[in-house]
C-alpha positions as CSV (number, residue, x, y, z in Angstrom):
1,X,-37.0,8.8,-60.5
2,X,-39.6,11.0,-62.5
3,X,-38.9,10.1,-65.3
4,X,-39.5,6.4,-65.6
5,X,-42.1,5.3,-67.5
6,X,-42.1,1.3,-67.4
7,X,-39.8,-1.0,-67.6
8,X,-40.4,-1.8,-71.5
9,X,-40.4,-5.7,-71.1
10,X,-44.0,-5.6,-73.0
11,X,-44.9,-2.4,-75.0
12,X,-47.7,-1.2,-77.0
13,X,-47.6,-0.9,-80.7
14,X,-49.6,-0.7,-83.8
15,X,-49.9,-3.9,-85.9
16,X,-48.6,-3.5,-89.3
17,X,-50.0,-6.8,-90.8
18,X,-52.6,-9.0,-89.1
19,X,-51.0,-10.8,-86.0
20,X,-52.1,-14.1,-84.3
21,X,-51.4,-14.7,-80.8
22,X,-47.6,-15.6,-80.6
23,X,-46.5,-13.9,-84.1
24,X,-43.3,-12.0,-84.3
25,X,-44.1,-8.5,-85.1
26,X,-41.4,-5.9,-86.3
27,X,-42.8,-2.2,-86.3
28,X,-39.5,0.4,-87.5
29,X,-37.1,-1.9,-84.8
30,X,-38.7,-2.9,-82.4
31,X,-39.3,-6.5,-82.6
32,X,-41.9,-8.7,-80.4
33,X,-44.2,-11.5,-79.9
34,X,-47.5,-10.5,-80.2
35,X,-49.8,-11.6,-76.8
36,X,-53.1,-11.2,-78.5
37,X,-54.2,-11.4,-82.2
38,X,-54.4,-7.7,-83.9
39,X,-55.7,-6.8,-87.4
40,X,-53.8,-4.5,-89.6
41,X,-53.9,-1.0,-87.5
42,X,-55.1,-2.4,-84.3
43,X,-53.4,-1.9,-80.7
44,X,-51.4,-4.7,-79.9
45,X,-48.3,-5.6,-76.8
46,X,-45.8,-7.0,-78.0
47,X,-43.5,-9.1,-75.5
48,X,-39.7,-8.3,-75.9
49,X,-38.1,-10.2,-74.1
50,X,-37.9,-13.7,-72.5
51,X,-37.8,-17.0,-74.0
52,X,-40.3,-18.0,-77.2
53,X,-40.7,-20.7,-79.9
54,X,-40.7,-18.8,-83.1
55,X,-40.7,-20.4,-87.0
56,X,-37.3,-20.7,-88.4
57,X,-36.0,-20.9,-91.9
58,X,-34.6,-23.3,-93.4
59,X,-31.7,-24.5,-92.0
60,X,-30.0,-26.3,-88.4
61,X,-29.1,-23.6,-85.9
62,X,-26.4,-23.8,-83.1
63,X,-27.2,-23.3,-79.7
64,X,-26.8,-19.5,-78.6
65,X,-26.2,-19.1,-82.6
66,X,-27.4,-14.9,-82.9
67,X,-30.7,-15.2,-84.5
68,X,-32.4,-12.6,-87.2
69,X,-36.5,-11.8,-88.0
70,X,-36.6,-12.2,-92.0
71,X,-40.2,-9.6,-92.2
72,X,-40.7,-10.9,-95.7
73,X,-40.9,-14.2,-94.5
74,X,-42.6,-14.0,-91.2
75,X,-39.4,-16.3,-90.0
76,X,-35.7,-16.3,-87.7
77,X,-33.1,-16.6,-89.5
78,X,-29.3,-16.7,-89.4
79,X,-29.1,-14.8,-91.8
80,X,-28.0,-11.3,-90.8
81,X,-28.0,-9.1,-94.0
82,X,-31.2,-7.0,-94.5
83,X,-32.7,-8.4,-91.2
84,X,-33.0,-7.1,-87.6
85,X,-31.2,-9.0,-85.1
86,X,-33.5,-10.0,-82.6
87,X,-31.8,-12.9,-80.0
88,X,-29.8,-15.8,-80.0
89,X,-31.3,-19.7,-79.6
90,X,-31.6,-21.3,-76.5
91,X,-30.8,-25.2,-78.0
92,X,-29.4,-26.2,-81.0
93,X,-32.0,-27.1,-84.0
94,X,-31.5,-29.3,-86.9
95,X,-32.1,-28.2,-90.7
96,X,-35.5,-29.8,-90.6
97,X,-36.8,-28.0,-87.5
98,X,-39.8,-25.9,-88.1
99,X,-38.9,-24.3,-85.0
100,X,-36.7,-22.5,-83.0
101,X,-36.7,-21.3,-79.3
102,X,-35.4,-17.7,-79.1
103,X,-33.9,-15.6,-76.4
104,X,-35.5,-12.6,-77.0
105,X,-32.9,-9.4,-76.5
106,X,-34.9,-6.9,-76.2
107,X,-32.5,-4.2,-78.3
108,X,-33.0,-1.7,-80.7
């Protein structure tokens, strides 16, 4: 097929804030882990999908609960409304958690 370009599991973006290594990074919507730190304007892959431990909000989250990036807040959420919908978690986390593992969908 000619017209195949990669399979778009890690893509190439420019970093809209300054990333560290493991950051989520939304640029328009597409959403991704960062692999490498990137300052504002810099090259940067972001991962898109697969498995990764994110910061959450506030709040305990139910396993395969659909999971949201809040770009104010650099955090997932479940909250849906004015944020892009980015996975579902892999295990349950309680209100306390600072953390959440993601399944990363990889859609626009």
């Amino acid at each position: 097929m000619r017209n195949f370009v990669h399979p778009g599991k890690v893509v190439s973006v420019i970093a809209p804030y300054v990333l560290a290594t493991g950051a989520g990074c939304l640029v328009g919507s597409i959403f991704g882990v960062a692999e490498s730190p990137a300052a504002v304007g810099a090259s940067v892959n972001l991962r898109r999908v697969g498995v990764v431990t994110l910061p959450k909000a506030a709040g305990a989250v139910t396993q395969g609960q659909a999971l949201y990036w809040d770009n104010t807040n650099f955090v997932v959420t479940t909250t849906a409304t004015g944020n892009k919908l980015i996975g579902a978690a892999e295990n349950a986390q309680a209100a306390g958690d600072a953390t959440v593992a993601v399944i990363l969908s990889g859609q626009f």
